[in-house]
N, C-alpha and C positions, 0 to 999 in steps of 0.2 A: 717611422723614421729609424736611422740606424742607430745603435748603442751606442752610447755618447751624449747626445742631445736629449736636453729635456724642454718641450714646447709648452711654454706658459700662458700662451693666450692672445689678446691682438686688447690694443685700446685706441680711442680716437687719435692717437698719433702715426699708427703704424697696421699693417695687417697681419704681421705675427712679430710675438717675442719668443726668445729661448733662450737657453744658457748652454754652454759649453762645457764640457770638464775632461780635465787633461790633466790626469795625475793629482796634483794638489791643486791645480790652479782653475777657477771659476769665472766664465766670460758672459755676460749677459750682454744678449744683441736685439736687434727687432728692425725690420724692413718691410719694404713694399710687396706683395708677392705676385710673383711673374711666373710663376710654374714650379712643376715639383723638381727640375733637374737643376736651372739657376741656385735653386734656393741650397739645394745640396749639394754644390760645388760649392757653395758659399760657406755651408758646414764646413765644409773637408779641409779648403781652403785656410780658415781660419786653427783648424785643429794644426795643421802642417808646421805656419807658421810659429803657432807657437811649442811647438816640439821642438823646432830648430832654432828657436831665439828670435827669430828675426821680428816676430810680435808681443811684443811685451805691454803685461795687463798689470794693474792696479785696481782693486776695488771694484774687481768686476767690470771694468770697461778696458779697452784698448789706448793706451797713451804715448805708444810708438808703433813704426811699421808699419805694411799693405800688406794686402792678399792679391794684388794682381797677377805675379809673377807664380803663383798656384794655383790656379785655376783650372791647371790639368791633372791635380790631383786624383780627380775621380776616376781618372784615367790608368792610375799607376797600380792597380791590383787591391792588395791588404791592406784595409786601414791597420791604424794599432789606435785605441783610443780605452779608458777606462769607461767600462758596462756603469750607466748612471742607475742609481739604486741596487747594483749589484757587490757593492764594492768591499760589505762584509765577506762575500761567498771567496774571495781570492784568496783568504789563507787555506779554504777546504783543498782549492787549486794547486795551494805550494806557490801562489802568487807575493802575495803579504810581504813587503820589505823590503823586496826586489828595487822597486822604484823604478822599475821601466812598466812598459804599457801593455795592454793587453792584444794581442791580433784577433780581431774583429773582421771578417770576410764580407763583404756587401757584396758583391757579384750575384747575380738573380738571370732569369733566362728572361732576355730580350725578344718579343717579339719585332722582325722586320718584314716594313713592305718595300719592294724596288719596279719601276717601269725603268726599260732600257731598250735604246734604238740602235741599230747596227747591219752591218754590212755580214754577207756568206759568198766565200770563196769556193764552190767544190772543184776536187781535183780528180788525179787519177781519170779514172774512166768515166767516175760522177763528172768532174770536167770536161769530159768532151763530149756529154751530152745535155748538158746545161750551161748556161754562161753568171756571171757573179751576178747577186741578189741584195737585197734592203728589206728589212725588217725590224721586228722588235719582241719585246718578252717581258708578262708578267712572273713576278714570284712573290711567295710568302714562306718566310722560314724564321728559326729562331737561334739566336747567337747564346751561350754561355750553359747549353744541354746539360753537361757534364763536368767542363770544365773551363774558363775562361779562353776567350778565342777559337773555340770548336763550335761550329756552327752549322745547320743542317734546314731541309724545307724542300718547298716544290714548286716547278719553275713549267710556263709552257711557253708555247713563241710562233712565231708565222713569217715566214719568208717569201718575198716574192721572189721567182725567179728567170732572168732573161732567157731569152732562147739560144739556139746555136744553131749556124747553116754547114751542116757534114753530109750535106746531099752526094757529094763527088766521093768522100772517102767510106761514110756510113751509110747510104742511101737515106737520111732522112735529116729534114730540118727540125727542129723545136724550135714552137713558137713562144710556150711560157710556161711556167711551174709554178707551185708551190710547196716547202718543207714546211711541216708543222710537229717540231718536237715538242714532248710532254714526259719530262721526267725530275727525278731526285737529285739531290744534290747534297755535297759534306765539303765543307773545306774548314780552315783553320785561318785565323789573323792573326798576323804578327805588330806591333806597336811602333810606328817609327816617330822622331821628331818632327814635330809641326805640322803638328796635326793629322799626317799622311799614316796609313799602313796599306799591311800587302800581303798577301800570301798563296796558297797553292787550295785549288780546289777540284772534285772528280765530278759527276755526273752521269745517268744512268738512267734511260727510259724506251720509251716508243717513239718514233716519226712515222709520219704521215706524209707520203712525197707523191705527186700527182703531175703528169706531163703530160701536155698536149702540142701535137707532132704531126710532121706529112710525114708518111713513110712510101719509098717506089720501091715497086716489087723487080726482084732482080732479075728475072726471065721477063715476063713482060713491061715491066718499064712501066707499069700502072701505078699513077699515084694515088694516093689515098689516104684522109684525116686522120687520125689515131689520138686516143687517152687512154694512158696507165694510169694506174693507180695500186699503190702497193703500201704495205706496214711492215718495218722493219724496227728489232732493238737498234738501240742506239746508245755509243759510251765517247766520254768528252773527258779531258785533261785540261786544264788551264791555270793560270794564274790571272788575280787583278790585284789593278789599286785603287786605295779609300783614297780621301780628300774630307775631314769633317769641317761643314760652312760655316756649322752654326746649330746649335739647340739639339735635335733629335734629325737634322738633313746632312747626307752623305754622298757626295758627287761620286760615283763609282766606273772604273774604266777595268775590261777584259778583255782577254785574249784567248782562246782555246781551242786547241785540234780535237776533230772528231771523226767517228765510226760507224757506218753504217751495217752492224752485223749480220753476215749473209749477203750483203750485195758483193759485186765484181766491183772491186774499185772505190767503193763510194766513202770517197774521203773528205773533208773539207773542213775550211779554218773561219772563224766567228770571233769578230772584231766588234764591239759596243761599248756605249757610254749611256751611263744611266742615273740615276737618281733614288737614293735608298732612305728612309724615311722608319725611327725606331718608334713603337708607337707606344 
C-alpha cells in the first residue's frame, strides 16, 4: 500500500480496516473489499478530502462530508500524504514544522492489454490497386515507463482487403488482399475531464501485404491469375481517444496515417475502436 496507510487487519464485521494519517489527523476506516484499485481510490479519496476540509474527523471517525466527488484523485498525479511510521525521519529532511505534507509519488508502470476492430483506407497508388478493408489488432504495452503518460509496447493486426477492377487503365483486376502489420509503438496521454484523455502516438515495424489478381498481358491480351507477396517497413502517425468505463476497462478510438517504406505509393489511413483493459 502507499505511504500513508496503515492496514490493521479485517474482523467479522468488515474485510479490511486501516487508518489514515494526514498531518496530525488520524482516520480509522474498514470495508468491504472489492479489488485493489476501489479500495485505493477510496484511500486517496479520503486523504483529499480531508486536506481540503471538506471531511472533517473526530476521534478517529468521519462526522462530516463525502468522498464521492474524489474519486478521480488517483488520477491526479502526486499524492502528498505524511510517510506512516516515518514521521520522526522529516526533520533529517528539513521537513519538521513545516506543517504541510510530504509528496509521496504512487505512479508505477501499468501493464495494458487492448483488442481493436477497424477499417483501412489505402491511397495513392496503394489505392488504385486495392479497394478499403476491415480488420482488427492485438497489443500489449505498458503505460508510466519513465514517466507518467508515456507509454510504450507491441501491436500486430490483419486486414482484409477488397479488390479493385483496373483491367481498362492497369491491365489487371484484384480480387482480394491481405495487410498484416507487426510493429512498436510510443505515444504519450494527456488527462482530460470526464474521464476522457487523448493524445499523440508514432509506430514502427513490418507489414506483410499479399495480393491476389488477374493480370492481361499487354501484347497478347493473355489473361492470367497472379499472387504477390511482399515485406515492407512500415511507419504510422496518429492520435486517439480514452473513455475510462469503469475499474481497469478503457473504451479506445484512433486515427492514424501510414507508410509503406520502399513501396510506390503505398499510403493509407486506419480508423478503429477498441477496448483496453490495465491488468
Amino acid at each position: 500500500l502507499p505511504s500513508g496507510f496503515t492496514f490493521i487487519g479485517k474482523n467479522e464485521r468488515s474485510d479490511y480496516q486501516y487508518r489514515i494519517i494526514v498531518g496530525n489527523i488520524s482516520l480509522k476506516l474498514e470495508g468491504t473489499y472489492r479489488g485493489e484499485e476501489p479500495m485505493i481510490e477510496e484511500m486517496h479519496a479520503y486523504i483529499r478530502g480531508i486536506r481540503e476540509g471538506t471531511i472533517i474527523v473526530e476521534d478517529e471517525k468521519v462526522v462530516s462530508g463525502s468522498v464521492v466527488s474524489f474519486l478521480r484523485e488517483k488520477e491526479q498525479g502526486e499524492r502528498q500524504v505524511h510517510p506512516v511510521g516515518d514521521l520522526s525521519g522529516l526533520a533529517e529532511r528539513g521537513e519538521q514544522g513545516k506543517g504541510g505534507p510530504v509528496p509521496v509519488s504512487t505512479d508505477k508502470t501499468s501493464p495494458i492489454l487492448a483488442a481493436r476492430a477497424g477499417a483501412i483506407m489505402p491511397l495513392s497508388h496503394f489505392g488504385e490497386m486495392m479497394g478499403p478493408g476491415f480488420g482488427g489488432s492485438l497489443s500489449y504495452g505498458k503505460e508510466g515507463m519513465f514517466f507518467r503518460g508515456l507509454g510504450a509496447g507491441i501491436e500486430g493486426g490483419c486486414y482484409y482487403l477488397t479488390g479493385k477492377d483496373s483491367m481498362d487503365s492497369e491491365n489487371q483486376k484484384t480480387d482480394r488482399g491481405f495487410f498484416v502489420p507487426v510493429q512498436g509503438y510510443c505515444g504519450y496521454r494527456f488527462d482530460l475531464p470526464m474521464n476522457f484523455s487523448a493524445g499523440p502516438f508514432v509506430s514502427a515495424g513490418l507489414a506483410y501485404l499479399t495480393m491476389i489478381y488477374t493480370y492481361r498481358d499487354r501484347t497478347t491480351f493473355q489473361v492470367r491469375d497472379r499472387t504477390t507477396d511482399d515485406i515492407d517497413p512500415v511507419v504510422n502517425g496518429g492520435v486517439f481517444v480514452h473513455y475510462k468505463i469503469r475499474g481497469s476497462f478503457i473504451v479506445s478510438f484512433r486515427c492514424l496515417y501510414g507508410y509503406m517504406v520502399g513501396s510506390e505509393g503505398g499510403m493509407y489511413i486506419v480508423t478503429d475502436l477498441g477496448v483496453l483493459y490495465h491488468l
